[in-house]
FIDRENTI-808877 format. One record per residue (C-alpha): chain; x, y, z; residue in one letter. Coordinates in steps of 0.02 Angstrom, whole numbers, m for minus. Example, Ala and Ser with C-alpha at 12.3 -4.5 7.8 and 13.67 -1.06 7.14 Angstrom:
# residues 2
SITE chaine     c1     c2     c3 residu
SITE      A    615   m225    390      A
SITE      A    684    m53    357      S
END
This chain:
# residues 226
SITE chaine     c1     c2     c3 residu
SITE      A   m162   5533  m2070      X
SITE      A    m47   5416  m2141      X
SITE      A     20   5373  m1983      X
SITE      A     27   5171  m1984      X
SITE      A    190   5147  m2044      X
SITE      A    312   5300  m1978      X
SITE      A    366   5262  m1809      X
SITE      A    474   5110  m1850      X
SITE      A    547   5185  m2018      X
SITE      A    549   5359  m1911      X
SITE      A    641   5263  m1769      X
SITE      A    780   5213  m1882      X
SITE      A    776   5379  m1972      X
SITE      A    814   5453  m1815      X
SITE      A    919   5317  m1754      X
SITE      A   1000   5343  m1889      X
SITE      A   1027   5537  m1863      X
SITE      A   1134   5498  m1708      X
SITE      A   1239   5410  m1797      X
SITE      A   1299   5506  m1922      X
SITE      A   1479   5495  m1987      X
SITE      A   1585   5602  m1928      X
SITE      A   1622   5669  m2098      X
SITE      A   1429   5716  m2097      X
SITE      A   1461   5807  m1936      X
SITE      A   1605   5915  m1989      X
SITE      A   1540   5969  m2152      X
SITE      A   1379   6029  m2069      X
SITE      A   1475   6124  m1945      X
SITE      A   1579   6212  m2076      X
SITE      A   1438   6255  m2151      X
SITE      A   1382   6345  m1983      X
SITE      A   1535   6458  m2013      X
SITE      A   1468   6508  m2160      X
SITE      A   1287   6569  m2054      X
SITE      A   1274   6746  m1975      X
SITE      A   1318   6750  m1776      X
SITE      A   1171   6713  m1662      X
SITE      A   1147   6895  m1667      X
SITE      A   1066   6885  m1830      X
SITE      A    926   6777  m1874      X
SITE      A    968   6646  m1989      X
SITE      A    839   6668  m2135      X
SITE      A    689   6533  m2145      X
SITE      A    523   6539  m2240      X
SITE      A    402   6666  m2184      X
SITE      A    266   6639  m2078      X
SITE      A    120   6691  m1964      X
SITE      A     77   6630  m1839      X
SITE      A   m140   6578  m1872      X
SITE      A   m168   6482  m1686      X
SITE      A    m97   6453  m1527      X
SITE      A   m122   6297  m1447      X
SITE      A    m39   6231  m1287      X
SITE      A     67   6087  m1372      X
SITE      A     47   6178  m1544      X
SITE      A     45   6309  m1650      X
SITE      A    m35   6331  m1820      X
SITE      A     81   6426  m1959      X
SITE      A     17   6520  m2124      X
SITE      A    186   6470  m2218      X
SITE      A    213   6594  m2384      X
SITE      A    275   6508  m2541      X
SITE      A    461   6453  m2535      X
SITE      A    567   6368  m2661      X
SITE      A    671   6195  m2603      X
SITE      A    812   6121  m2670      X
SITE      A    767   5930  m2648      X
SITE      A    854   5752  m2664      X
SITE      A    755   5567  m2618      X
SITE      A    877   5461  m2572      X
SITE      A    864   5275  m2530      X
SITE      A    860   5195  m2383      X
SITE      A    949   5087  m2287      X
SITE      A    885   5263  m2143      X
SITE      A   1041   5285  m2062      X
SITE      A   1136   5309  m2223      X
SITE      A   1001   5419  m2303      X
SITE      A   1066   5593  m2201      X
SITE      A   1240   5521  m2265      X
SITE      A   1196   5519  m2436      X
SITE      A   1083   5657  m2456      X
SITE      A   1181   5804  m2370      X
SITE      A   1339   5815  m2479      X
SITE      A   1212   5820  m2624      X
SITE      A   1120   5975  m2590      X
SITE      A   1264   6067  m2501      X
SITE      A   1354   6040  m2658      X
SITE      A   1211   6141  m2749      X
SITE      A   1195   6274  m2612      X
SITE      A   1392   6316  m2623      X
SITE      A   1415   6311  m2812      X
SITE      A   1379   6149  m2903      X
SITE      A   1256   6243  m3006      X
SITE      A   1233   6339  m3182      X
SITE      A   1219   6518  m3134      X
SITE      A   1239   6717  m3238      X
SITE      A   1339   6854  m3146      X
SITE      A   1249   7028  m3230      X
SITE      A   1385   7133  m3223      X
SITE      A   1385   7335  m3170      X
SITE      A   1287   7433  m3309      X
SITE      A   1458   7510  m3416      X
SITE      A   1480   7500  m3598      X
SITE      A   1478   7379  m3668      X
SITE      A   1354   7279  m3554      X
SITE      A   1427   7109  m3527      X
SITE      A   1384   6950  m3406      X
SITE      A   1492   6808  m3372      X
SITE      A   1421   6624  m3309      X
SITE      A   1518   6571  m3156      X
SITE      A   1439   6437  m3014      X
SITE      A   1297   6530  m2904      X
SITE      A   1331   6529  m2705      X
SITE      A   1166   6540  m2622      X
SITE      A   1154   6570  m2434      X
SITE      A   1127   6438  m2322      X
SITE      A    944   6434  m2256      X
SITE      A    842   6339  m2109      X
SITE      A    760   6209  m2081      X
SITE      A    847   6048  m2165      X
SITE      A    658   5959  m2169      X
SITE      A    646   5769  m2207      X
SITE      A    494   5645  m2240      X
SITE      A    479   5502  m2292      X
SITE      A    437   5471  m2492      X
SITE      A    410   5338  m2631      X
SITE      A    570   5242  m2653      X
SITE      A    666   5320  m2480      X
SITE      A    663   5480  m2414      X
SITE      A    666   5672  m2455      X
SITE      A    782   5786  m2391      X
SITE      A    749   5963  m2436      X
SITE      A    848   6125  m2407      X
SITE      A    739   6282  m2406      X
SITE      A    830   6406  m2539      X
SITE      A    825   6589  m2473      X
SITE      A    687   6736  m2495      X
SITE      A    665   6786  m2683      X
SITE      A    745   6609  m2753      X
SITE      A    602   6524  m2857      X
SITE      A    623   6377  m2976      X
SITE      A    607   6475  m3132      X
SITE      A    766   6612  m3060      X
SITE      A    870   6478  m2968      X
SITE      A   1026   6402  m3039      X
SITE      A   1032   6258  m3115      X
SITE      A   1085   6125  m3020      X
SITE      A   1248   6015  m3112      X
SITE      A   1196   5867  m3026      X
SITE      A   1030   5787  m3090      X
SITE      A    974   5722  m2927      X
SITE      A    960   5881  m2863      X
SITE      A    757   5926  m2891      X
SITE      A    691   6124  m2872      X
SITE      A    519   6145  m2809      X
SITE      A    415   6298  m2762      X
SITE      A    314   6254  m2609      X
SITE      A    145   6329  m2624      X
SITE      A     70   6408  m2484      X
SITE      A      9   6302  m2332      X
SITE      A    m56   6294  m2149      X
SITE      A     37   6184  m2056      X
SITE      A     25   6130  m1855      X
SITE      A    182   6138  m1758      X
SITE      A    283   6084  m1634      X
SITE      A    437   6131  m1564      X
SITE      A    542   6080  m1447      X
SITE      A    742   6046  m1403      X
SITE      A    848   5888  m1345      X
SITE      A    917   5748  m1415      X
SITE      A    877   5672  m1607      X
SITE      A    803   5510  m1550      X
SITE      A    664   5409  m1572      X
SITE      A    571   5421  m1396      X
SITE      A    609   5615  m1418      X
SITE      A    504   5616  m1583      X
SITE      A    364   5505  m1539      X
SITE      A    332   5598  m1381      X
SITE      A    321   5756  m1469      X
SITE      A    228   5682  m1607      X
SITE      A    108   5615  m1501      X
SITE      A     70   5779  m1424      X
SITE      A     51   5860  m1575      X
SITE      A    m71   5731  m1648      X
SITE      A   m157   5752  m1486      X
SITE      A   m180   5945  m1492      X
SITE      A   m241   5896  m1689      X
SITE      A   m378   5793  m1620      X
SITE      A   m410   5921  m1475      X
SITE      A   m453   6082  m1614      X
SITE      A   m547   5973  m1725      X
SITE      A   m416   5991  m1848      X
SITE      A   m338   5856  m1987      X
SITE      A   m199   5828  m2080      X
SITE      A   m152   5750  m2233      X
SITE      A     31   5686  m2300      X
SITE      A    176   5613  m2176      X
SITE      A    241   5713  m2038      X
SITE      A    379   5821  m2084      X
SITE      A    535   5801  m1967      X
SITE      A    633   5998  m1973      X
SITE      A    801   6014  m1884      X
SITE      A    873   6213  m1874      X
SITE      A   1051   6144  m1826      X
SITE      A   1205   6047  m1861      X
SITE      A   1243   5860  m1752      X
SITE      A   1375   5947  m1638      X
SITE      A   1237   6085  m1569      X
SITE      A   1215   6060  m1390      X
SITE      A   1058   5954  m1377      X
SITE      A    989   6096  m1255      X
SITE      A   1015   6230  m1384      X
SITE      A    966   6138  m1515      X
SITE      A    758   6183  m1615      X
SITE      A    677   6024  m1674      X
SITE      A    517   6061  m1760      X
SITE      A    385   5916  m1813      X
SITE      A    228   5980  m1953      X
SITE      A     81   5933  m2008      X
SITE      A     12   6003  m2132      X
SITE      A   m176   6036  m2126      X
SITE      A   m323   5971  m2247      X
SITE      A   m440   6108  m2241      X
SITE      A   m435   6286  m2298      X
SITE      A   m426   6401  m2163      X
END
């Protein structure tokens, strides 16, 4: 595991999360308005669940497509810099075709694509910063999506993958992660099980969700076929 150098560039990624401008902070909460009541499951990728472990679980993730940006440090102004760049995308800064009912004649008119907001927001860190991705919903691949306007904006189908889990709530800090990350690494060691890649930090909700309501996920994903 490539494990040497993340907890002091993780600290101040996560640092870095809790301190967030508050511009950051409102335009993730508007974009909970946008997200079905808690009575309806906000879409993510699909899953099964492989293994269950006492500080883990091991997921069978299907393919997904991500809308992706690497931004550059300093950490606490990645989030910052990365989130008005792919909500931009999601809500219409994109190339798109509206087919039109099937009359005569048949017509279709390009207008900006909005796509529905999706969970998690993952993060990791990457060659020259780090890489935020937004998962795109069910059915979106990189060869149907729109286009994004703004060239920093990257689409990528995610191939299928096992990947160890954990999840917990609380606070975005450091000693929150590494506790967490430790247990998972832990449980890793404990099924005879490796990974390969950094650890990818997930987050299912926007700064101003209470910290007790809030799903924090950290994955691994696995070297060996199942």
């Amino acid at each position: 595991m490539n494990v040497g150098r993340q907890p002091q560039q993780f600290g101040q990624f996560l640092c870095g999360a809790r301190r967030l401008t508050a511009s950051w902070a409102t335009a993730c909460c508007l974009v909970l308005l946008t997200l079905p009541m808690p009575s309806h499951a906000t879409q993510e990728p699909e899953y099964k669940v492989l293994q269950t472990f006492k500080d883990m679980e091991v997921r069978q993730y299907e393919p997904y497509c991500v809308a992706e940006v690497v931004v550059p440090g300093p950490a606490e102004d990645a989030g910052n810099t990365a989130f008005p760049i792919l909500a931009g995308y999601i809500f219409g800064k994109n190339k798109g075709e509206r087919k039109l009912a099937m009359t005569a004649p048949v017509t279709q008119a390009a207008e900006p694509v909005k796509l529905e907001m999706t969970a998690p927001v993952t993060q990791a860190l990457a060659p020259g910063g780090f890489k935020v991705q937004f998962v795109l919903p069910k059915g979106v691949t990189r060869d149907n999506a729109p286009e994004p306007l703004d060239v920093r904006v990257v689409l990528r189908d995610i191939a299928p993958s096992r990947v160890a889990v954990v999840r917990y709530s609380g606070f975005w800090s450091e000693s929150n992660y590494q506790q967490h990350l430790a247990k998972l690494q832990a449980a890793l060691r404990a099924a005879d099980l490796s990974s390969v890649g950094e650890p990818v930090y997930s987050r299912y909700n926007a700064p101003l969700t209470p910290w007790f309501m809030r799903r924090n996920e950290i994955w691994l994903h696995l070297a060996d076929a199942p």
